[in-house]
C-alpha positions in Angstrom: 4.9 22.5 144.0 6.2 18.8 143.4 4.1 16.3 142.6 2.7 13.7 145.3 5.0 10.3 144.8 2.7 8.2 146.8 -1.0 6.8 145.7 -3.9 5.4 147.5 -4.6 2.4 147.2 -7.6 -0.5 148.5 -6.9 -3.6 149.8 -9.6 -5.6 149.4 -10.8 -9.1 151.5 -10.2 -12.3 149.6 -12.8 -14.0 151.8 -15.6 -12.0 149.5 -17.1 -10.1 152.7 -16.7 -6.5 150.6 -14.5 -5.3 153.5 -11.2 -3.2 152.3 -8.4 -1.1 153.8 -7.0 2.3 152.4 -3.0 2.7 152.3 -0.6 4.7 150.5 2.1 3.4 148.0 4.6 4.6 146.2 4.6 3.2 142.8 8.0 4.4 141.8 9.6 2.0 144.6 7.7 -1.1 145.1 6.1 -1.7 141.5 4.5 -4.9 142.1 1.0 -5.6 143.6 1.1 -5.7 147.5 0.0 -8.4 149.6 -1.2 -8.6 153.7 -2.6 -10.7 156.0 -4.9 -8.6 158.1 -7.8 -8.7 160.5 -11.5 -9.2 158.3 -14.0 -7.9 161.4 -17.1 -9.2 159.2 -15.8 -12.6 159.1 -14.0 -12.3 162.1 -11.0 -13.6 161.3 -7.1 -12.7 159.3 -7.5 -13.5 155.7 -5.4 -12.3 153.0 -6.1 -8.8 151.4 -4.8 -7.8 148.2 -4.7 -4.4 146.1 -7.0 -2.9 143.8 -7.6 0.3 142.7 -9.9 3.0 144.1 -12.7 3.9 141.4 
């Protein structure tokens, strides 16, 4: 089988709350770190969330 192209990856709050999304990325086609704005439910509000690795 071929291997998997795409990683998972965390997107973690930058308002500190601990809160994160999971997404896939493929490494091979967007090599630099990725960026949203997105919904933060714990501090109720869209903040900007940026990647991490998953441990």
């Amino acid at each position: 089988m071929a291997k998997q192209n795409t990683v998972l990856i965390k997107l973690v709050s930058t308002a500190d709350t601990g809160f994160f999304y999971v997404k896939k990325k493929n490494p091979k086609k967007t090599t630099e770190k990725l960026e949203f704005n997105k919904y933060d439910p714990v501090a109720r509000k869209h903040v900007a969330f940026k990647e991490s690795k998953i441990k």
